[in-house]
C-alpha positions, 0 to 999 in steps of 0.5 A: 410372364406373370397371369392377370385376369381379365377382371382384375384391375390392376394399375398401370403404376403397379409392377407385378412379378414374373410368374404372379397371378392376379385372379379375377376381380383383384384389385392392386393400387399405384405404386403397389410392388407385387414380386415373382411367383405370387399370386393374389386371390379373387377379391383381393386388395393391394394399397397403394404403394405395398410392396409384397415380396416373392412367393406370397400367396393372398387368398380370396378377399384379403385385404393389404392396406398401404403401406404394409410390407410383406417379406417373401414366402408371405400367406394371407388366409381369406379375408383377412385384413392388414389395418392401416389407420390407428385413430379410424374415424369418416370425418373430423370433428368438425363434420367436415369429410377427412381427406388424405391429408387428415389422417397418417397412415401406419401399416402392418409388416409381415416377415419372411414365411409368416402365415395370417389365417383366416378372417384375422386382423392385424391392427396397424402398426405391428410387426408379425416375425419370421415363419410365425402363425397368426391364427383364424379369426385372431386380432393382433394388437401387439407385434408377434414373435419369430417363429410364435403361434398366436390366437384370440382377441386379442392374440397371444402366444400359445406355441412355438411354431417351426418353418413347416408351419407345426408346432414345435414340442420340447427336446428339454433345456430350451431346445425344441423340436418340428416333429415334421422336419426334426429342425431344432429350435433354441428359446432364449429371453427374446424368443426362438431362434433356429439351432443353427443361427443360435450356433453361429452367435456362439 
């Protein structure tokens, strides 16, 4: 049974999962699909239409606009912002207000156990990888590796990061390894792969 606050407002078209929990003064839009054992901070907003898989947690304020998808286990530190509009502008150029049909939106995906940090943002359309870690106050502008630790304005890799969330530190000859859970990791030119994976393509 999901948990909805009385102060929220979520939308009669939305579906919540079991086990989810929507703090006060959340807000989930139509067609928004939020799945089980989440839960979606204070002040938090979901657009129209996203779909957020099982087991994500959306801190106080974050903001996840339409039509961003994020895949299980998903972390959005507070207020941090998933963008949806490349060319953001109040009106055309004419004056007149834009409309919903004046503009396309794009969105942000957000890969299994990936974390957003605080206050960061995430300019659409970028894809952040698997288990990677978006760093607090970071800008993202360009899609994030698997398992990378990025930082800065704009963001860019300055580690490698294991599925505990730790930097991961050189074993030697492309391995590395979580010095949390002892999982090794394999670098090749796309990126880091866990050794596991690299083995069954072997």
């Amino acid at each position: 049974m999901s948990r909805i606050a009385e102060s929220a407002d979520v939308d009669e078209r939305a579906t919540i999962g079991e086990g989810t929990s929507v703090w006060h003064l959340a807000q989930v839009r139509e067609d928004a699909v939020v799945g089980q054992d989440c839960t979606l901070g204070r002040g938090a907003y979901v657009g129209p239409g996203v779909v957020i898989g099982a087991g994500c947690k959306l801190q106080n304020h974050a903001l996840v606009y339409e039509p961003a998808i994020l895949e299980d286990g998903v972390f959005v530190g507070p207020a941090a912002v998933l963008t949806n509009d490349l060319y953001p502008r109040a009106v055309n150029p004419d004056g007149s207000v834009k409309s919903a049909d004046d503009w396309h939106a794009v969105g942000v995906t957000v890969r299994t156990g990936a974390s957003i940090g605080a206050r960061a943002v995430c300019i659409a359309p970028v894809t952040v990888g698997r288990w990677a870690t978006v760093a607090a106050g970071s800008v993202v502008t360009r899609d994030v590796p698997d398992f990378a630790l990025v930082a800065g304005v704009p963001a860019r890799r300055i580690r490698w990061v294991g599925r505990a969330g730790v930097p991961l530190e050189e074993a030697g000859e492309g391995l590395w390894r979580c010095p949390a859970t002892g999982e090794e990791y394999v670098e090749a030119d796309d990126g880091l792969r866990p050794a596991e994976e690299d083995a069954l393509t072997v």
